[in-house]
N, C-alpha and C positions, 0 to 999 in steps of 0.2 A: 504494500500500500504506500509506503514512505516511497519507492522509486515513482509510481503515478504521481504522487507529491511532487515530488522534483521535477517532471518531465512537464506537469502542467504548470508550473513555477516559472520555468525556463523558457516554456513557449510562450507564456505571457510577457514576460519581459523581452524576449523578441517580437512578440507582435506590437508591441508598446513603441519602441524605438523603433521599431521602421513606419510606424504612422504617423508616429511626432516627427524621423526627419522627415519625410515626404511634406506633410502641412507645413510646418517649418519653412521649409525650399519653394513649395507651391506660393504661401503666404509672402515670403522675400519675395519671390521673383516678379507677383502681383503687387508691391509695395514699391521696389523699383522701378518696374516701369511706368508703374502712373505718376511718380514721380519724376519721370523725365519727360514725360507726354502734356506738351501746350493744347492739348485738346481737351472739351468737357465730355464726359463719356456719361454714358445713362448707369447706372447701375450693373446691369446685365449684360456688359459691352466689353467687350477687349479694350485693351490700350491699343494706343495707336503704335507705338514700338511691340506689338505682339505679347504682348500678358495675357494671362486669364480673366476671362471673366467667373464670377463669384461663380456663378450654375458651373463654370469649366472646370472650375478649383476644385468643387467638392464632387463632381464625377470623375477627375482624375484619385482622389483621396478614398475614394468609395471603392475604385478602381483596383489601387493599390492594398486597401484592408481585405478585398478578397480574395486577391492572390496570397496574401498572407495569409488568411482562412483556411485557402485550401492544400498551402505546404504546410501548414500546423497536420491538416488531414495527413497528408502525404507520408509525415510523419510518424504520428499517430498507427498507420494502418500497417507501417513495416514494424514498429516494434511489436503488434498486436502479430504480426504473420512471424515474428522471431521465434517468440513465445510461445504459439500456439501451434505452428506448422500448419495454419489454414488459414484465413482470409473471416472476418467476421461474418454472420449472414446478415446483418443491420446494421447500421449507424448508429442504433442505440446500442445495442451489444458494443460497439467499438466503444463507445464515452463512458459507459459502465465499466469499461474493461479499464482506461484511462486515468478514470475518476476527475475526469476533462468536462467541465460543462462546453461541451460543442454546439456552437448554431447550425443547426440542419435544415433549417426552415428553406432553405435555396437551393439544396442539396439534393441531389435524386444519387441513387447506388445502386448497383450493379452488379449483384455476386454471380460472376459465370459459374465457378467451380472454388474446389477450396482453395484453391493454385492461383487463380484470376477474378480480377476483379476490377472495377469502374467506377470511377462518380466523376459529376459535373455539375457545375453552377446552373441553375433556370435563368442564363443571362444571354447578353450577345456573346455568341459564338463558343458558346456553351463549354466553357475553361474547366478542367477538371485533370487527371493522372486516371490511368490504366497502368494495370497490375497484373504482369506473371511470372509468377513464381517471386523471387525479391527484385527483380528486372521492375523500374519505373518510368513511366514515361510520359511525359504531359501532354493535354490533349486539349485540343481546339479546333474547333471546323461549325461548318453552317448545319450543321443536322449533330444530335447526340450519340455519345458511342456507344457501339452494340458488343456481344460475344460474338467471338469469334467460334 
């Protein structure tokens, strides 16, 4: 139980520092440039030196917390297949197994077999890793991944 401690500990603290840099850097970069920019801009508008606007800023940040989401998974599902020599049959098995409170709410999975396995985001381009055997490999395309 004390290793799940730790592994959920540690993924939080890495999902933490890559959100604050990224905001951070997104928040500079949109602070920068409208600070060089003699134009008045609406709200919802780029700078005129190519910044973000506010709606761009937080779909790039949304962007980046779900990529992190889904290597915390990534994670998460090779120490589970270490351990167990099979592949969880759920998401909720995998966060019970973790002791991980995991957001799945986005999340669809995929148990081919105990060897294989899938999940991806309900987003554009539907981001996700595929699993066979400890082989990873990240996954994006216009339609969801299937078994093979």
């Amino acid at each position: 139980m004390a290793r799940g401690l730790l592994i959920s500990l540690l993924t939080g603290v890495l999902f933490s520092a890559v959100l604050f840099s990224t905001l951070t850097f997104t928040l500079f970069r949109s602070n920068l440039n409208s600070s060089n920019s003699n134009t008045s801009n609406t709200p919802d508008q780029p700078t005129a030196q190519g910044g973000f606007s506010p709606s761009e800023a937080l779909k790039e940040a949304n962007d980046v917390k779900l990529q992190a989401e889904l290597k915390n998974l990534s994670t998460q599902m090779l120490l589970y297949y270490n351990e167990e020599s099979r592949y969880p049959t759920s998401l909720e098995e995998l966060a019970s197994f973790s002791g991980n409170n995991i957001d799945i709410s986005n999340i669809k999975y995929i148990r081919c077999s105990d060897h294989s396995a899938a999940y991806y985001s309900v987003s554009e381009n539907y981001p996700g890793y595929m699993f066979n055997y400890e082989k990873v490999q990240p996954y994006s395309d216009q339609t969801p991944p299937v078994c093979n």
